[in-house]
C-alpha positions as CSV (number, residue, x, y, z in Angstrom):
1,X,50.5,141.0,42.3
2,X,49.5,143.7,44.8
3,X,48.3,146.8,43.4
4,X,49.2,150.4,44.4
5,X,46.1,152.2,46.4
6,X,44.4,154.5,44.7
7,X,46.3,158.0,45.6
8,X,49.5,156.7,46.7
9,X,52.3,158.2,44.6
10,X,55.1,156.2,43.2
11,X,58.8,157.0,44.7
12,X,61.1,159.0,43.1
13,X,63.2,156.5,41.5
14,X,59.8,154.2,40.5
15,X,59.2,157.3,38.8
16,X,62.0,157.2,36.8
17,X,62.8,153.9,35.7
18,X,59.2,154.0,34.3
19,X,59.7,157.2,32.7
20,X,63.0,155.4,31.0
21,X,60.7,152.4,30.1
22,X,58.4,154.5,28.4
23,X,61.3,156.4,26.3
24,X,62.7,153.3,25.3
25,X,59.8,151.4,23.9
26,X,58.8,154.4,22.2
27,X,62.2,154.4,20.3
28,X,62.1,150.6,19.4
29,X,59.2,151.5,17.3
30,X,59.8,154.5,16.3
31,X,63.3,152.6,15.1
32,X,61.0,149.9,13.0
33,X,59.5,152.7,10.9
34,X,62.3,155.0,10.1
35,X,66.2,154.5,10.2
36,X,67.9,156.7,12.9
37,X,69.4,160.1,11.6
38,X,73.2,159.7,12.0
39,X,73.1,162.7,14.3
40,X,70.5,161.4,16.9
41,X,71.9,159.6,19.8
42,X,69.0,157.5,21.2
43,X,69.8,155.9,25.0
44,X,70.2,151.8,25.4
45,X,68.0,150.3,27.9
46,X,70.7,151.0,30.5
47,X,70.9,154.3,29.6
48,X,73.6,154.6,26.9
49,X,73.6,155.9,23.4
50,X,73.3,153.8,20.9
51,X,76.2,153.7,18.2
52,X,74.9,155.2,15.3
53,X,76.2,155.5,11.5
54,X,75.0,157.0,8.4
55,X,72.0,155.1,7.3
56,X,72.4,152.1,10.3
57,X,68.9,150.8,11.5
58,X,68.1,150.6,14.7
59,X,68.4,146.5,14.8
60,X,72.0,146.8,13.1
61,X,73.0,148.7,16.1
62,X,71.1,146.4,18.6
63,X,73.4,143.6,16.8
64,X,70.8,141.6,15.7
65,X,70.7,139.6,12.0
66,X,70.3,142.1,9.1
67,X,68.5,140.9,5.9
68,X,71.7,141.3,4.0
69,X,73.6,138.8,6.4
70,X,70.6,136.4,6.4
71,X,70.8,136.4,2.3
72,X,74.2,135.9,2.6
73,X,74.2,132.6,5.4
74,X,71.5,131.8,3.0
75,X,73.7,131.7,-0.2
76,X,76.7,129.8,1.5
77,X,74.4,127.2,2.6
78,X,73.1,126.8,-1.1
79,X,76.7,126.9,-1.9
80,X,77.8,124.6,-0.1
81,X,75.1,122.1,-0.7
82,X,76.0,122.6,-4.8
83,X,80.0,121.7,-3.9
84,X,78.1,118.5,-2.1
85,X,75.6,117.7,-4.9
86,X,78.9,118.0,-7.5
87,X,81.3,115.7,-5.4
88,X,78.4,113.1,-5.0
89,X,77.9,113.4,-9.2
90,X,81.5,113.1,-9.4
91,X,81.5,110.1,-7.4
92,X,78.8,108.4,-9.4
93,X,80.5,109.2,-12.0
94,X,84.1,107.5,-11.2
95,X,82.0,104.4,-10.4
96,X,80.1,104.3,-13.6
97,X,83.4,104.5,-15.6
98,X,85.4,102.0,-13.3
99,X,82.5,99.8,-14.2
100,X,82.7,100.3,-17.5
101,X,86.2,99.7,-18.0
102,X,85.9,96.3,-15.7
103,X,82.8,95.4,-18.2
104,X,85.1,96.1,-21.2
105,X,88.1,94.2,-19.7
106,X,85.5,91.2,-19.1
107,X,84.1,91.2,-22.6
108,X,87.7,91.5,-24.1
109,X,88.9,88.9,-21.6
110,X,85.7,86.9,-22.8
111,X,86.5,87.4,-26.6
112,X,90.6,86.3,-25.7
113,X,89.1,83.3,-24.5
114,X,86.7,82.3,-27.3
115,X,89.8,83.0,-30.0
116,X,92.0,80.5,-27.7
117,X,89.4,77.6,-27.3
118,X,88.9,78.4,-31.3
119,X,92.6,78.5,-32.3
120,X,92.9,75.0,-29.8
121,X,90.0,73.5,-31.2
122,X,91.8,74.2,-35.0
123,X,95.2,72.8,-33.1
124,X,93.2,69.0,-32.3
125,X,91.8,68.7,-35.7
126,X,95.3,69.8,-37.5
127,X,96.6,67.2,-35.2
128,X,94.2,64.2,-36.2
129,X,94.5,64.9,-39.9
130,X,98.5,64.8,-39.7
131,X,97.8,61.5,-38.1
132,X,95.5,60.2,-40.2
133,X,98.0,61.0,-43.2
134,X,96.1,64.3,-44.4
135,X,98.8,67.0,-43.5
136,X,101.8,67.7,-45.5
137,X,104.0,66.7,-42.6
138,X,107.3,65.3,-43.6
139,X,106.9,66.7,-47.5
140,X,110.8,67.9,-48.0
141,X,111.4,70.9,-50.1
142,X,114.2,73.7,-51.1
143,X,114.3,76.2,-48.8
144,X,115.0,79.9,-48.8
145,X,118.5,79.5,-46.5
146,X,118.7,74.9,-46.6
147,X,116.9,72.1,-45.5
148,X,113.4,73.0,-44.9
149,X,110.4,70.7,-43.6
150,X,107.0,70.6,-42.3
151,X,105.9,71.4,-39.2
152,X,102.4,70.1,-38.6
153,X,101.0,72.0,-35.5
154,X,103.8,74.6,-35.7
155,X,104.4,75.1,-32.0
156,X,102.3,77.3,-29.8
157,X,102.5,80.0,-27.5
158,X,99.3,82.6,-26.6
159,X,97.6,83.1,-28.6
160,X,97.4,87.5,-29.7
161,X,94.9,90.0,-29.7
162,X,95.0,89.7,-33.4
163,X,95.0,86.7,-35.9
164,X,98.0,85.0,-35.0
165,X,97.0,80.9,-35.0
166,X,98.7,78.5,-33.6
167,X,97.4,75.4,-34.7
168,X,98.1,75.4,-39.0
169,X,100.7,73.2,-40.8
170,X,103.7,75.4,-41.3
171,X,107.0,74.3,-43.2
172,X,110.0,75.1,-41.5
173,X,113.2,76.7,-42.5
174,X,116.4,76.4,-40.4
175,X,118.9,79.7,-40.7
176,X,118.2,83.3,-41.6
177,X,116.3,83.9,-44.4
178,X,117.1,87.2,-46.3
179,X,114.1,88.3,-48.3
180,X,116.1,89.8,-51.5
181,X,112.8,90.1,-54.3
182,X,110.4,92.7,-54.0
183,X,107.2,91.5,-53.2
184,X,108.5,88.4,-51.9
185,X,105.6,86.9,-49.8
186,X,107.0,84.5,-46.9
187,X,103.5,82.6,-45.8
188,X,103.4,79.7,-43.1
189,X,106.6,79.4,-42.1
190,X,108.4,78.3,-39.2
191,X,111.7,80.1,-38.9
192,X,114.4,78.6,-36.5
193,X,116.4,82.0,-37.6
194,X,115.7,85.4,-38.4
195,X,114.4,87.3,-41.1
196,X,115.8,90.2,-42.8
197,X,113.8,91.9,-45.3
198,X,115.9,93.8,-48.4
199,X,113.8,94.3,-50.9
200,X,110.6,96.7,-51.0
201,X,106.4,95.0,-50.7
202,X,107.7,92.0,-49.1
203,X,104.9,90.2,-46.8
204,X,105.4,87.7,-44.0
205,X,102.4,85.7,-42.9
206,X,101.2,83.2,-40.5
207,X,104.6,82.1,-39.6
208,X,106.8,82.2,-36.5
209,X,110.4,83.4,-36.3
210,X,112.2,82.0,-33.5
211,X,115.6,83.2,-34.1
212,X,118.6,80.8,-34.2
213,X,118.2,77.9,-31.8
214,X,121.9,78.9,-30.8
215,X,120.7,83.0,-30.3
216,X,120.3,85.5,-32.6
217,X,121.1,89.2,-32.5
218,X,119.1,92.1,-32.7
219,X,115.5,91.8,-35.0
220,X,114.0,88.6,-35.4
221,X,112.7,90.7,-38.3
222,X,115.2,93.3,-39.5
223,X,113.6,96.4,-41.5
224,X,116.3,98.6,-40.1
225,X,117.2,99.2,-44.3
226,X,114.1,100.5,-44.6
227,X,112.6,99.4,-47.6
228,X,108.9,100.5,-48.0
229,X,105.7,98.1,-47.7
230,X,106.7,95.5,-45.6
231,X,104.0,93.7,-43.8
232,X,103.7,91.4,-41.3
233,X,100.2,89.9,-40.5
234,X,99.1,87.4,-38.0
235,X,102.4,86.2,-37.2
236,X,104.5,85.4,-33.9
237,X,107.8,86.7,-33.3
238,X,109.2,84.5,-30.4
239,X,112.9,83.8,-29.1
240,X,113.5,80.5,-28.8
241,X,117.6,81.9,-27.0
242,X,116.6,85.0,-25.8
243,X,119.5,87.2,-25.1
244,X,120.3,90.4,-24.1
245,X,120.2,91.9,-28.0
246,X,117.2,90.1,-29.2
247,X,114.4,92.4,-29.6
248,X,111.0,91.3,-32.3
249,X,110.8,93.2,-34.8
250,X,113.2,96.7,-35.5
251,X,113.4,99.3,-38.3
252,X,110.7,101.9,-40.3
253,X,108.4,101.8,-43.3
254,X,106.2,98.7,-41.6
255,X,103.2,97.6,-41.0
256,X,102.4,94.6,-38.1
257,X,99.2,93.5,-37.8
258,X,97.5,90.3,-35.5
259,X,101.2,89.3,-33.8
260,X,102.1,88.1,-30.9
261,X,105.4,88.8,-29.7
262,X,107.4,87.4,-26.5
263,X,110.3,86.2,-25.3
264,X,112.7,89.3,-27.0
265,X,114.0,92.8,-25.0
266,X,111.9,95.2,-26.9
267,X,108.8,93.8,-28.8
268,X,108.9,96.6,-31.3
269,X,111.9,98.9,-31.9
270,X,110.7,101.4,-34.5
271,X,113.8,103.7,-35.8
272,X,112.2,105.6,-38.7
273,X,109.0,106.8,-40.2
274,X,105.8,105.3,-41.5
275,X,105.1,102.5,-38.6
276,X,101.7,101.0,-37.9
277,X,101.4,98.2,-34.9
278,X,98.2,97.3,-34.3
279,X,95.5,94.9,-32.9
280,X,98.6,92.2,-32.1
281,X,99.8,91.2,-28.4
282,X,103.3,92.1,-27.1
283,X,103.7,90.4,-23.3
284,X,106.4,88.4,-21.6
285,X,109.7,90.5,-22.2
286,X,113.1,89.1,-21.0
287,X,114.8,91.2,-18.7
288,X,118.2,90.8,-17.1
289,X,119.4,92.4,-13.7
290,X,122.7,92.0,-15.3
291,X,122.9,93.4,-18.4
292,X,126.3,94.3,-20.5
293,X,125.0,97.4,-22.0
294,X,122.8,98.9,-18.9
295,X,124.4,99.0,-15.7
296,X,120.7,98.9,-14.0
297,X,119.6,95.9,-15.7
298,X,117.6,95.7,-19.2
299,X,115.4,98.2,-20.9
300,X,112.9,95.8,-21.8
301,X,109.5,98.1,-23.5
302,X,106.8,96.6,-25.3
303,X,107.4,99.2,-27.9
304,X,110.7,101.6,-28.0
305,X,110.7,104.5,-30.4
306,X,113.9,106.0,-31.6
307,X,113.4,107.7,-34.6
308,X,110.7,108.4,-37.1
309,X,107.4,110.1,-38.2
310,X,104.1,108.9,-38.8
311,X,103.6,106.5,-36.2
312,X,100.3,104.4,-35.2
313,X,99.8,102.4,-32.0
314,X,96.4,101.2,-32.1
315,X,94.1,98.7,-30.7
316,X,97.0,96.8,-29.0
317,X,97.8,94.3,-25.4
318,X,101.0,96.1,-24.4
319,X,102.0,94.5,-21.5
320,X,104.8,92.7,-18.7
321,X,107.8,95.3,-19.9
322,X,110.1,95.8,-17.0
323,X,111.1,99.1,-18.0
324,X,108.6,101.2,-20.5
325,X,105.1,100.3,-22.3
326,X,106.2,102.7,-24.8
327,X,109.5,104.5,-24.7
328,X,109.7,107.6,-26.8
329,X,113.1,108.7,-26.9
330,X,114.7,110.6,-30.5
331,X,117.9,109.0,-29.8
332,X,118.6,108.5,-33.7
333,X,116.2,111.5,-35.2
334,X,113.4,113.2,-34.6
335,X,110.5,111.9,-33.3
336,X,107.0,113.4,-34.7
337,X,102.7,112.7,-35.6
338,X,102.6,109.8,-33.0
339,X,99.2,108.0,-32.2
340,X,98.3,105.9,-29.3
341,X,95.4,104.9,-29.4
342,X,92.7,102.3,-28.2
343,X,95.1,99.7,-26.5
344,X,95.2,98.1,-23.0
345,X,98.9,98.8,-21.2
346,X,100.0,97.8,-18.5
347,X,103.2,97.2,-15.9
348,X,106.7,98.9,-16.3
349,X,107.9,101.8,-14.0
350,X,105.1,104.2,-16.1
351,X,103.1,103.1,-19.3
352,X,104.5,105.8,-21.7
353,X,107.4,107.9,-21.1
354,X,108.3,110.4,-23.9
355,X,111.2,112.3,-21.8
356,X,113.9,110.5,-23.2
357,X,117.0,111.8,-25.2
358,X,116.8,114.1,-28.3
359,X,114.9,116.9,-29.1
360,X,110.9,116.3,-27.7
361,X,108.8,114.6,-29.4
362,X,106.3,117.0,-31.7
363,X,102.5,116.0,-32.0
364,X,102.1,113.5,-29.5
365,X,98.5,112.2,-29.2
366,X,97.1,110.0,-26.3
367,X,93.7,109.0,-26.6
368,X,90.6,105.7,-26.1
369,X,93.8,103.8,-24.2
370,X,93.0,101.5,-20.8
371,X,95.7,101.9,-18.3
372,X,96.2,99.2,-15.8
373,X,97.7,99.4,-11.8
374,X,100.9,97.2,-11.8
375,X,102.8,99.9,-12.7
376,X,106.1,100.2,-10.1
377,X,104.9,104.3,-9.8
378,X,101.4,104.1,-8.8
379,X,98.7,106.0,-11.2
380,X,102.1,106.6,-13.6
381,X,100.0,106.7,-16.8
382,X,102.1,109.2,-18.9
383,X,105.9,110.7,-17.9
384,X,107.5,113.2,-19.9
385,X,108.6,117.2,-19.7
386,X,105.3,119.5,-19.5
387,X,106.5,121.8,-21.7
388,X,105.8,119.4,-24.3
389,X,102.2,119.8,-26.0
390,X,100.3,116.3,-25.6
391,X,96.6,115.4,-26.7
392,X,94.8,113.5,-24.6
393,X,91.4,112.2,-24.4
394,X,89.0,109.3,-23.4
395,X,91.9,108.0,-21.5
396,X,91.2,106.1,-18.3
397,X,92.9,103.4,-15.5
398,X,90.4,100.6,-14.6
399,X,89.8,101.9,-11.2
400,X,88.2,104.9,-12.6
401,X,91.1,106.9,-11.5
402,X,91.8,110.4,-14.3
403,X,94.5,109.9,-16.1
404,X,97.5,112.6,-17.1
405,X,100.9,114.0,-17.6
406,X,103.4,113.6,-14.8
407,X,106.7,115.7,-14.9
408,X,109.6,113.8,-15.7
């Protein structure tokens, strides 16, 4: 750079712009050690006032960051890493309980398996010691409703969830049997009819009713009189005519414990109070596209509820039903205290519907349950009107997915 002889003066407008410099620089710091008075009106480089407000430093009006807009970039970017960190949690956590529902579904599947091979295993040896002459096949004696004989194996089917076994010696009665004496205790029977219980304490065990071999009507087993105590334990319920009436077992004041039920409309048709149904297997409904008495095929459910209070679902397979899982509908009186809990459901249009006719059901509860995906409304867990007050908890579909309430 050339410098200026010594003596030479600078030209006027040298002059100035230098003199400009000198104000400006001395205004910038000036400006870093005390805020500008509202009323001053300092000159921009190029000669303009600066825009000045009460209490406004000198770098707010040269427009550069202020420490109060760098804490606040700062806090939306620790903001927005938190809503990153959460989703991330909340997708390790979908995966952890979508691999804990597939591990429970493999162990119960496991367990399903071992109770089959076992109840086959008991089928062979009954088998071999009706051959060898062991069994009480053939023994002839009076029956409840005529001839009655032995059964050796007693049939099959799947074998339930519960303690239904195929494979025992089971004598069998052909017609209805009407079970008239309280306390009456029906034990290893194989019904070709149905059984209707009128009398109070009557049990029915390790048996299967089958209806009549020409079709029955409604319950396989009737408790639609109501009479308290009945139980049914480790029994199958299984049309051999299934036909558009033909449902498992229907009526109140029951108990049904280890069945397996198949081949019928509705498994269960509960129409009063004081129901338990639990740790048996209702699958493979009937349903007809042509149905007298629905003009949009059959209502097939695992289990319908018409009526009743004091009702327990627990620990149950619920599944293959066209139409519900579990219908909840007061059609024939209220509907109150009901209990779903700790079963595996699956298929129909949703798994539990509770908006059909009457007045709403009252202390509904929803909890520990499994929910499959074949239902025909995708993620259709639970249907029914919000308005009506539903517990839920430690619900969940095998794909992780939440479940809750749809309006319907």
């Amino acid at each position: 750079m050339a410098l200026r002889p010594p003596g030479t003066r600078l030209s006027r407008p040298l002059r100035l712009l230098r003199a400009t410099a000198s104000t400006t620089l001395a205004a910038v710091f000036l400006a870093t050690l005390v805020p500008v008075p509202a009323s001053a009106a300092p000159l921009r480089a190029s000669g303009s006032p600066l825009p000045t407000a009460s209490g406004e430093s000198l770098a707010q009006a040269l427009e550069l960051p202020t420490a109060s807009s760098m804490s606040a970039g700062i806090e939306q970017r620790r903001a927005a890493e938190l809503r990153a960190a959460a989703r991330q949690e909340e997708r390790q956590r979908l995966w952890r309980e979508r691999q804990r529902a597939e591990r429970e579904i493999a162990e119960r599947a496991a367990r399903e398996k071992a109770e089959r091979e076992a109840a086959e295993q008991a089928a062979r040896q009954a088998t071999a010691e009706t051959a060898a002459g062991t069994s009480s096949s053939g023994r002839r004696t009076s029956g409840v409703a005529g001839s009655t004989r032995s059964s050796g194996t007693g049939g099959g089917g799947p074998v339930g969830a519960g303690g239904f076994r195929p494979g025992i010696a089971r004598t069998v009665v052909w017609g209805d049997i009407y079970a008239t004496q309280p306390g009456q205790v029906l034990d290893a029977l194989d019904v070709h009819g149905r059984i209707i219980v009128r009398a109070p304490n009557v049990t029915i065990s390790n048996s299967i009713v089958r209806g009549l071999d020409s079709g029955s009507q409604h319950g396989l087993i009737d408790a639609m009189d109501g009479h308290p105590g009945l139980r049914v334990l480790d029994t199958q319920i299984v049309a051999t005519a299934p036909n558009h009436t033909v449902n498992g077992i229907m009526g109140s004041n029951f108990e049904l414990h280890g069945a397996d039920i198949s081949n019928v409309i509705d498994g269960v048709h509960i129409a009063g109070d004081n129901v338990v149904v639990a740790n048996s297997r209702i699958h493979g409904n009937v349903h007809y596209a042509n149905d007298p008495s629905h003009s949009d095929g059959s209502h097939d459910d695992s289990i319908q509820i018409v009526g009743g209070s004091n009702i327990l679902i627990t620990g149950n397979v619920l599944v293959d039903a066209d139409n519900v899982v579990v219908m909840i509908g007061a059609s024939r009186s209220p509907i109150a205290n009901v209990t779903i809990a700790g079963n595996t459901l699956d298929d129909g249009d949703c798994m539990i519907n509770f908006s059909g006719s009457g007045e709403p059901v009252r202390g509904l509860t929803v909890r520990d349950n499994i929910f499959g995906l074949r239902s025909s409304i995708g993620h259709c867990a639970i249907v029914g009107p919000l308005s009506v007050p539903v517990t839920l908890s430690g619900n969940r579909f095998t794909d992780g997915a939440a479940v809750f309430v749809r309006e319907g």
